[in-house]
ROBA-304739 format. One record per residue (C-alpha): residue in three letters; x, y, z. Coordinates in steps of 0.5 Angstrom, whole numbers, plus 500, padded with zeros to 3 digits. Each point is the difference from the previous one (the first is absolute). Example, Ala and Ser with C-alpha at 12.3 -4.5 7.8 and 13.67 -1.06 7.14 Angstrom:
BEGIN
ALA525491516/SER502507498/
This chain:
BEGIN
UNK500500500/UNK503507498/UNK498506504/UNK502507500/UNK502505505/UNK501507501/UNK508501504/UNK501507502/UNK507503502/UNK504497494/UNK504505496/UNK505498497/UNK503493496/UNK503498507/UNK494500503/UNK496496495/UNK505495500/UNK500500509/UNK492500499/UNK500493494/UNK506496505/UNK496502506/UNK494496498/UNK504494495/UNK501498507/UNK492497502/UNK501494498/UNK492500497/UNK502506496/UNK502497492/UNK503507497/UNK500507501/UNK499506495/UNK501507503/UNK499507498/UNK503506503/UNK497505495/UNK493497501/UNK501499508/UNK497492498/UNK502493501/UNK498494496/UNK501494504/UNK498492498/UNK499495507/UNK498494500/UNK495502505/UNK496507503/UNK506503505/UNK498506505/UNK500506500/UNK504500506/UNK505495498/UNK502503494/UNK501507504/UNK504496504/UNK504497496/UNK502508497/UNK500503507/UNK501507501/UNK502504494/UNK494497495/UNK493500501/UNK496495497/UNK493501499/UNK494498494/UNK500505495/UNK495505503/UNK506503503/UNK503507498/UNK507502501/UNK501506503/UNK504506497/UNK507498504/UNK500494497/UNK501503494/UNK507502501/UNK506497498/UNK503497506/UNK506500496/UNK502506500/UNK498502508/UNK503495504/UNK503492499/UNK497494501/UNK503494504/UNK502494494/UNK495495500/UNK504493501/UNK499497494/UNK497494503/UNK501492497/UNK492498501/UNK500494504/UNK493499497/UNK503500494/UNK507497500/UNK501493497/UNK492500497/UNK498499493/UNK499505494/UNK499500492/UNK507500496/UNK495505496/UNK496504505/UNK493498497/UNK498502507/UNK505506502/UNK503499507/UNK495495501/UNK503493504/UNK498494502/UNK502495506/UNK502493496/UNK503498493/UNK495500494/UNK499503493/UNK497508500/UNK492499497/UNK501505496/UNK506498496/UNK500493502/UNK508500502/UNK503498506/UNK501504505/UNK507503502/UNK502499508/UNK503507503/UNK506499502/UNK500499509/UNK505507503/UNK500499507/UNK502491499/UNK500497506/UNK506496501/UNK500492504/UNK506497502/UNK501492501/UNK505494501/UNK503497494/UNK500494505/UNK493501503/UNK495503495/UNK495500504/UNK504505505/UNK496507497/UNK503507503/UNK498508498/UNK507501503/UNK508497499/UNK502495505/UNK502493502/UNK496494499/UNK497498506/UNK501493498/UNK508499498/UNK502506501/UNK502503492/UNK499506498/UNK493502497/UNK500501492/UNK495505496/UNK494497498/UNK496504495/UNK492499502/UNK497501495/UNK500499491/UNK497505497/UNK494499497/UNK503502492/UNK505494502/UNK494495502/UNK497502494/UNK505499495/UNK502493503/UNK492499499/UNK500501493/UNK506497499/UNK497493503/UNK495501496/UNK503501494/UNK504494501/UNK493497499/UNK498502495/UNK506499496/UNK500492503/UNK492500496/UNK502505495/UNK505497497/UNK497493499/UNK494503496/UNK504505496/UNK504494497/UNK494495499/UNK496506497/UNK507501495/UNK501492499/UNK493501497/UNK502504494/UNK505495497/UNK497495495/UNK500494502/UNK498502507/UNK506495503/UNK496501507/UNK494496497/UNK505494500/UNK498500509/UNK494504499/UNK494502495/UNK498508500/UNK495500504/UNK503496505/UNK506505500/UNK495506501/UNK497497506/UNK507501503/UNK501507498/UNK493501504/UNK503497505/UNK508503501/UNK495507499/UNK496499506/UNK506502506/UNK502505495/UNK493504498/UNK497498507/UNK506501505/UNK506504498/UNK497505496/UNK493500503/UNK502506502/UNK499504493/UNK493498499/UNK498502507/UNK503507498/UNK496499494/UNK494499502/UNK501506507/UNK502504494/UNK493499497/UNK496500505/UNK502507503/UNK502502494/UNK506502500/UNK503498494/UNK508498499/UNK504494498/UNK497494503/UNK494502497/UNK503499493/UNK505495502/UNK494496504/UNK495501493/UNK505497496/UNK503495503/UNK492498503/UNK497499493/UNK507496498/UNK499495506/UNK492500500/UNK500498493/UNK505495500/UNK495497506/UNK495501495/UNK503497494/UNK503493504/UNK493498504/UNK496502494/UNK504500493/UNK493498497/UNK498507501/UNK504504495/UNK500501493/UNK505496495/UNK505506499/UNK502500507/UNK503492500/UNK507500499/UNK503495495/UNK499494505/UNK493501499/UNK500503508/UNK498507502/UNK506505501/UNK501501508/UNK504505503/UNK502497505/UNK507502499/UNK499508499/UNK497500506/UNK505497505/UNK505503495/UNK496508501/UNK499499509/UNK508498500/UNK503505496/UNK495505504/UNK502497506/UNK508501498/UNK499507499/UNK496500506/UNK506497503/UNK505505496/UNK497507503/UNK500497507/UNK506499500/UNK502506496/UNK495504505/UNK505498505/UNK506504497/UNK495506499/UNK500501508/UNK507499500/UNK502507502/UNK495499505/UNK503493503/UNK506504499/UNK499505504/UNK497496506/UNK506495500/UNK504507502/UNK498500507/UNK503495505/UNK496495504/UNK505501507/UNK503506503/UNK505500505/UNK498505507/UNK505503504/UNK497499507/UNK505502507/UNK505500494/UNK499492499/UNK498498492/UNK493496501/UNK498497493/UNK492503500/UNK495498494/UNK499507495/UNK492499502/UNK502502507/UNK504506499/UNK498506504/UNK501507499/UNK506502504/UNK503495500/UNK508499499/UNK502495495/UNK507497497/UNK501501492/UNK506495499/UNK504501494/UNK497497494/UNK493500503/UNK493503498/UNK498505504/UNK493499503/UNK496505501/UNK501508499/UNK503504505/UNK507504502/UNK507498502/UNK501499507/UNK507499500/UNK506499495/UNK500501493/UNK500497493/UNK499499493/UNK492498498/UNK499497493/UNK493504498/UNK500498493/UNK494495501/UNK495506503/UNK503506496/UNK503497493/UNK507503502/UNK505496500/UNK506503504/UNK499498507/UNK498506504/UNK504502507/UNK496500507/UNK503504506/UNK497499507/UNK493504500/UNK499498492/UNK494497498/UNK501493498/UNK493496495/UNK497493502/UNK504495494/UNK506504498/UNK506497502/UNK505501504/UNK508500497/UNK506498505/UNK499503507/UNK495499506/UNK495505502/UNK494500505/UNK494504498/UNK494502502/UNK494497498/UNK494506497/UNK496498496/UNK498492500/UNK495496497/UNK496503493/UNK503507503/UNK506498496/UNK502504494/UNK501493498/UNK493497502/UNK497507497/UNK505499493/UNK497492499/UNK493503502/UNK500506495/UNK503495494/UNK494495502/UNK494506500/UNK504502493/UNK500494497/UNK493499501/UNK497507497/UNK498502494/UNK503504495/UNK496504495/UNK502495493/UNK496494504/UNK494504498/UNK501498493/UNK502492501/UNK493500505/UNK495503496/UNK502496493/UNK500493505/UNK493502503/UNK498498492/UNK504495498/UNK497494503/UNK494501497/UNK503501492/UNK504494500/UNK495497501/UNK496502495/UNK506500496/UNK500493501/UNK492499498/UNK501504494/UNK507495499/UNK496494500/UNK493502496/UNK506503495/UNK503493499/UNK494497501/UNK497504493/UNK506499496/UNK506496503/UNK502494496/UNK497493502/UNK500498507/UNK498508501/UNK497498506/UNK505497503/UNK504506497/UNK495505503/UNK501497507/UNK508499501/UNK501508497/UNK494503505/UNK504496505/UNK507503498/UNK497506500/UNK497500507/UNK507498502/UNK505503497/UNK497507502/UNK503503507/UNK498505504/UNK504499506/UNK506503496/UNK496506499/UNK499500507/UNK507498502/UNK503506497/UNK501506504/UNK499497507/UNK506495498/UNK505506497/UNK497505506/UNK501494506/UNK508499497/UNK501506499/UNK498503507/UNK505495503/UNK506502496/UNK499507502/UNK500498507/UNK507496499/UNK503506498/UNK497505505/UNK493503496/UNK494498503/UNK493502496/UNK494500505/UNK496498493/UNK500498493/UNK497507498/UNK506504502/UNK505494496/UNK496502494/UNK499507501/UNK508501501/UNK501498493/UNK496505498/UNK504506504/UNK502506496/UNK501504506/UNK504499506/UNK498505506/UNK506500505/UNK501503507/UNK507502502/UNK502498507/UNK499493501/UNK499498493/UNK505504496/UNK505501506/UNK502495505/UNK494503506/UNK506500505/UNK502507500/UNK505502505/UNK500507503/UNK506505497/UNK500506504/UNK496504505/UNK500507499/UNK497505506/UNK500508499/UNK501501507/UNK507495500/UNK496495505/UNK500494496/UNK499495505/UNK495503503/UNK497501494/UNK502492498/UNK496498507/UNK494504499/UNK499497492/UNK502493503/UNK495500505/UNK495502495/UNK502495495/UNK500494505/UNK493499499/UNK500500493/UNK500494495/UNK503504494/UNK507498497/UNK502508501/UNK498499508/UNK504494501/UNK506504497/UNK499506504/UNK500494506/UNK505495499/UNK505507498/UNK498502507/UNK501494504/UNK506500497/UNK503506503/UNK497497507/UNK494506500/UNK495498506/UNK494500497/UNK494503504/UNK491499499/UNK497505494/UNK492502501/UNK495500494/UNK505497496/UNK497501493/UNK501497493/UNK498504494/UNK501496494/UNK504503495/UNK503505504/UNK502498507/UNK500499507/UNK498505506/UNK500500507/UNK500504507/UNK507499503/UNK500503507/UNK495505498/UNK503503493/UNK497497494/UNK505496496/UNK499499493/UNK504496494/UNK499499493/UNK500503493/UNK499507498/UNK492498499/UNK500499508/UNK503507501/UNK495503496/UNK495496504/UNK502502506/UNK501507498/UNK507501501/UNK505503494/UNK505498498/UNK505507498/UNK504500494/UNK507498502/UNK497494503/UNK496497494/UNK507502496/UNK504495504/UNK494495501/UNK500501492/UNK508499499/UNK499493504/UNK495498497/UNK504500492/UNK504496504/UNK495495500/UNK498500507/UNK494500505/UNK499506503/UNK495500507/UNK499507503/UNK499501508/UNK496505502/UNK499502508/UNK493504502/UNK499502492/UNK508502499/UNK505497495/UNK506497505/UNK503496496/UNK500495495/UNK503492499/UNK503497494/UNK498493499/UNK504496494/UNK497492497/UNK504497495/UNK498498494/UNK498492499/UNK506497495/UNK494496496/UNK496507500/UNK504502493/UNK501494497/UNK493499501/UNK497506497/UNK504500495/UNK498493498/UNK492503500/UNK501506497/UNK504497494/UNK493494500/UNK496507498/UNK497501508/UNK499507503/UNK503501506/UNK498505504/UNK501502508/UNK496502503/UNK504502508/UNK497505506/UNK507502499/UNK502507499/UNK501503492/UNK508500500/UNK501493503/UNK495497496/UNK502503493/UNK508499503/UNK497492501/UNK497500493/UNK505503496/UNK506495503/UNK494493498/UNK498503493/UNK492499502/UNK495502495/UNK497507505/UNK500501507/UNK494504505/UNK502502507/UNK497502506/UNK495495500/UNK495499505/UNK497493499/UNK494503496/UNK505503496/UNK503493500/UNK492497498/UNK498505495/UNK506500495/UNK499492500/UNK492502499/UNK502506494/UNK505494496/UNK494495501/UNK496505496/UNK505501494/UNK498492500/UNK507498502/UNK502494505/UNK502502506/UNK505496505/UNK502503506/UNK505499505/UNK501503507/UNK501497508/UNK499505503/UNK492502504/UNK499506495/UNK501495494/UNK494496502/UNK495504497/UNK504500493/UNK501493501/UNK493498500/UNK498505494/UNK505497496/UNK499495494/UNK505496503/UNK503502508/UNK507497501/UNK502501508/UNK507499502/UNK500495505/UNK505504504/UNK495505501/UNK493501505/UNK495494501/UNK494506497/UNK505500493/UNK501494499/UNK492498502/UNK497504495/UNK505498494/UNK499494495/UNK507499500/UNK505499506/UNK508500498/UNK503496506/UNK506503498/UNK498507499/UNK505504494/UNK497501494/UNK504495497/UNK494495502/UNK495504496/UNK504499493/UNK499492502/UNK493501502/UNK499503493/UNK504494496/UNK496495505/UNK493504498/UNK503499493/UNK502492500/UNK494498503/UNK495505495/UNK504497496/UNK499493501/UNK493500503/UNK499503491/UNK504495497/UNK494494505/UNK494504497/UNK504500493/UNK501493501/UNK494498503/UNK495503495/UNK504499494/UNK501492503/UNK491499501/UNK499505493/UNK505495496/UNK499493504/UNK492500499/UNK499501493/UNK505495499/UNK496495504/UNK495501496/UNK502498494/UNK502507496/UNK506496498/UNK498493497/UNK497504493/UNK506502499/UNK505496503/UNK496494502/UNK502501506/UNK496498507/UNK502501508/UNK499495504/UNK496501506/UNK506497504/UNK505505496/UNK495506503/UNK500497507/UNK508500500/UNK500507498/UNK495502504/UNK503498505/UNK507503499/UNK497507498/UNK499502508/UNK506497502/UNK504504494/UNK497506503/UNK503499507/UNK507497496/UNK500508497/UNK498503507/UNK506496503/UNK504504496/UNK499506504/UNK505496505/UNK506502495/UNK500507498/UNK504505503/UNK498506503/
């Protein structure tokens, strides 16, 4: 059942997504579509929720409601850009960790309990991969001694062993339909040698036995082979029918059905069929061996996409084979082997040479080099120091620290990563459109194609017509492969996801992949994106020759900001060993700077738009030393004590290496780049100057930030933004394709659709090969798909033979059949290889 609902207090992207995770949580809730523009939300569950529970499950900051309620003019206001949210923690749903869903998402995010084929499309379904495993230890001696936790056997006293608890359901399903193909090969096989012997004559198997009785025998090996192995197909056929939800197993149960039923006929009641079906032995053509031939090579191809599905979620499995199962924690300075489940936060745990580090936290003691290659996609091990933070799977080089535990369980960036991809993987993009309604069609004019087929040979084919009529109408039937077209993009967009997650580009969804290859613009921030967001203070300078105090007043205030600039006023202080003391009414005024009351004088530190705010003036002389420093490239924030200029600072941040490289290399792909900073006019232009962009605006504010993103849009450009800081979040939801840094603000990255873990531009040049290489990919499936049904078809039913006399076994249409779904996958697997 689908209700809608009216949710208040959503203003941004960010929100959108808190509010969707906030309730994929209830277990009766199936999917989720959420809108901020219209304040509603669509929600599927399995059956009716209180009201209550899903206000509950949002908590304070969102207000549920029946679609009568109204929201009032406050929540109309961007959020974003007046004060900062708390990151909703990407959350690995227990509800939906390791449950079921279709390979094509006929059904959305729907998912279900138990393996089984999707009742739209008639596939088997796909196992989500299980995040948070548990792990059991037993005795190799005494299998049936079961720990959660390393040890002793109780027993004999050896060291307990890793037991995998459980196999996946892909793997189970995989050994399943092996078996079964084993089977059917077993019966299959017999059949099809019967039925070739059959041709020659003399038939040298008339010596053991007539033809007749050699068709009793064909029934009879095709019972295992209709009634067990490939039951499955007709069931899907027949649920495909009667929900009519037609797909593959519809023409592959019609054709291989009336091959089957009318071998039965033709074996109990040969009397019954008119001369010109008899062969040349006086009996009536059956076709037994088709259609065991057809189910087994359907079979096959099932067999091929379960294992090829396999490596489709292999970056995923990847992923998850990152995180260790065992950590080492430090308690009273003994080393305690501890399972990862029973980390908490705070604890101290031991990284030993070569490990994998276990959960998110910061080095405690010592230092280290740390391989990140498998989060971030950059090869050269990073340094990391005492108070560094160091990333759950990353692994560590030739020493041994102890750390800190953070983030544990689905907080860390790596549980959020493997979470990101598997949304990502299981979206849409906007090309899926095409595929789904040309499929909704496709069904019903095979068949009909297959009738006309069969009336076509009936009329004018050459003797016997009937059986000719009968064999094409059934090689049309399958031969024809709507799954290929169905297989297409969500293959291409799930590999594809995958591989920018191993080289640190994780794309919240399959509309943003496809949009960025459509890209012709790149609006850019300075601090953070272009520079490396870590600026350092240079120089205090103070009119009244008191720098210290000077510096003690501005610290003081900066201490309770969050601002990279604040920080660098702050560390510089801490540095010189300045006491720093409690400021009131401390304030953040976005895009211009901070004020607050220290001892009673007001204190204010930012830009020149904050002194004009405040009313106080800066002299001539001033403002020429500010400008000369500012040419400099430098950041210049003015201090001003009760409304009256009393210094200024000067704040450098380096620009990244990859920054030119990497713009150069977009701007040579024919990309604007165009930056758009709060920064001041002469060091945004210095900055601009030195990279070579395209143009550049300073001073802006947040909704100068939104409008220009807005008037670029009008002109029908394709719009990417990419920022990290609280005042690109606005710009970041408004642009075609938002790209947060992942070094940047949790609101940042909230509300873009493309996060780079490592956070240089560099990674935006491979988001865009990515997005290319799959767009590609996913138009070479379509091609393939299309051009294989519109080729394959017209040949099955026999546009050939006039010309050439050539025909199209039944049996040769199942094998291609069966190999186009499974050449889809092959040529989506490729996405694995490219370079980016």
């Amino acid at each position: 059942m689908t209700h809608n609902y009216q949710v208040t207090g959503m203003t941004c992207s960010g929100c959108e997504n808190k509010v969707k995770s906030s309730l994929l949580l209830l277990p009766e809730v199936t999917a989720v579509d959420v809108s901020k523009d219209t304040k509603s939300a669509k929600i599927t569950m399995t059956n009716h929720i209180d009201l209550a529970v899903l206000q509950q499950a949002l908590g304070n900051h969102y207000q549920i409601s029946l679609p009568s309620g109204g929201a009032s003019t406050e929540e109309k206001k961007s959020c974003c850009a007046t004060h900062t949210h708390q990151k909703a923690p990407i959350i690995v749903h227990p509800a939906q960790a390791g449950k079921f869903y279709c390979p094509m998402h006929c059904e959305g995010d729907k998912v279900y309990d138990k393996a089984g084929s999707c009742p739209v499309c008639g596939m088997d379904l796909v196992q989500q991969p299980i995040i948070n495993h548990s792990v059991e230890y037993t005795c190799p001696m005494h299998p049936e001694i079961i720990t959660d936790k390393p040890g002793d056997c109780p027993i004999c006293g050896m060291d307990l062993v890793r037991k995998e608890t459980s196999i996946s359901e892909e793997n189970k399903s995989y050994k399943n339909l092996l078996g079964k193909m084993k089977i059917s090969l077993l019966f299959t096989i017999p059949i099809f040698i019967i039925a070739m012997v059959g041709m020659f004559h003399p038939n040298p198997l008339n010596r053991i036995m007539d033809d007749e009785k050699w068709n009793w025998v064909q029934f009879i090996l095709s019972i295992p082979v209709v009634f067990y192995t490939c039951w499955m197909f007709f069931v899907r056929a027949y649920k495909s029918i009667i929900t009519w939800n037609l797909n593959m197993f519809t023409l592959i149960g019609i054709g291989a059905g009336v091959a089957f039923l009318f071998s039965v006929f033709g074996l109990l009641f040969p009397h019954l069929f008119p001369q010109e079906f008899e062969s040349d032995h006086g009996s009536v053509h059956l076709y037994f061996e088709a259609t065991t031939v057809i189910l087994t090579l359907v079979l096959l191809g099932q067999l091929m996409e379960a294992k090829a599905h396999d490596k489709t979620s292999g970056a995923i499995k990847a992923l998850l084979k990152l995180a260790p199962t065992e950590a080492i924690v430090v308690v009273n300075g003994i080393d305690q082997p501890i399972s990862i489940h029973d980390i908490k936060k705070g604890d101290l745990l031991r990284v030993k040479p070569g490990d994998k580090i276990p959960v998110d936290g910061k080095i405690n003691q010592g230092f280290s080099s740390v391989d990140e290659s498998m989060i971030t996609g950059e090869p050269i091990p990073a340094d990391r120091k005492e108070g560094d933070n160091v990333i759950a799977g990353t692994i560590n080089g030739t020493r041994s620290f102890v750390m800190q535990a953070d983030k544990i369980g689905s907080e860390t960036l790596l549980a959020q990563i493997v979470q990101m991809v598997e949304d990502a993987s299981r979206s849409r993009a906007p090309i899926q459109k095409l595929a789904d309604t040309i499929a909704k069609y496709f069904v019903p004019i095979v068949v009909v194609i297959a009738i006309i087929t069969f009336f076509i040979w009936q009329q004018f084919g050459p003797e016997p017509r009937l059986i000719y009529g009968l064999i094409n109408a059934v090689a049309v039937l399958i031969i024809a492969c709507p799954c290929a077209l169905g297989l297409a993009t969500p293959m291409s967009v799930m590999v594809g996801v995958g591989k920018g997650a191993q080289v640190g580009v994780l794309i919240k969804n399959a509309e943003a992949l496809e949009k960025m290859n459509k890209v012709d613009v790149l609006v850019i921030d300075k601090t953070g994106t272009i520079t490396e967001g870590k600026p350092s203070l240079e120089k205090i300078v103070s009119f009244d020759n008191n720098e210290d105090d000077l510096l003690k007043k501005i610290a003081s205030l900066n201490q309770q900001s969050e601002h990279p600039l604040a920080k660098a006023v702050v560390d510089f202080a801490k540095a010189k060993s300045v006491k720093l003391v409690s400021v009131n009414d401390f304030e953040t005024i976005v895009g211009k700077g901070v004020v607050g009351t220290y001892e009673g004088s007001k204190i204010s530190l930012g830009n020149q738009k904050l002194m004009e705010h405040i009313g106080a003036i800066v002299s001539a002389s001033i403002a020429e030393k500010v400008i000369a420093e500012q040419q400099l490239g430098k950041t210049v924030s003015y201090i001003a004590i009760d409304e009256q200029i009393a210094g200024y600072i000067t704040i450098t941040d380096a620009i990244k290496e990859t920054s030119k490289n990497a713009i150069a290399e977009l701007l040579n792909q024919g990309i604007e780049v165009i930056m758009l900073t709060g920064d001041n006019e002469n060091t945004a232009k210095t900055v601009a100057e030195e990279l070579k962009l395209s143009s550049f605006k300073a001073g802006c504010l947040p909704e100068d930030k939104l409008k220009e993103i807005k008037k670029l849009q009008a002109t029908g450009k394709i719009v990417a933004m990419a920022g990290d800081g609280i005042n690109d979040a606005p710009a970041l939801a408004q642009a075609d394709v938002g790209i947060a840094m992942g070094t940047g603000t949790d609101v940042a990255i909230e509300s873009a659709k493309i996060t780079l873990v490592k956070g240089n531009l560099q990674s935006i040049v491979r988001a865009k090969k990515l997005s290319h290489h799959v767009m590609r990919n996913i138009k070479q499936n379509l091609f393939f798909a299309f051009f294989y049904n519109v080729l394959g078809i017209p040949i099955a039913a026999g546009v050939l033979y006039p010309v050439f006399g050539l025909l199209l076994s039944p049996m040769i249409a199942a094998l291609a059949m069966s190999f186009s779904s499974v050449s889809v996958i092959g040529n989506a697997l490729r996405l694995r290889t490219v370079k980016i």
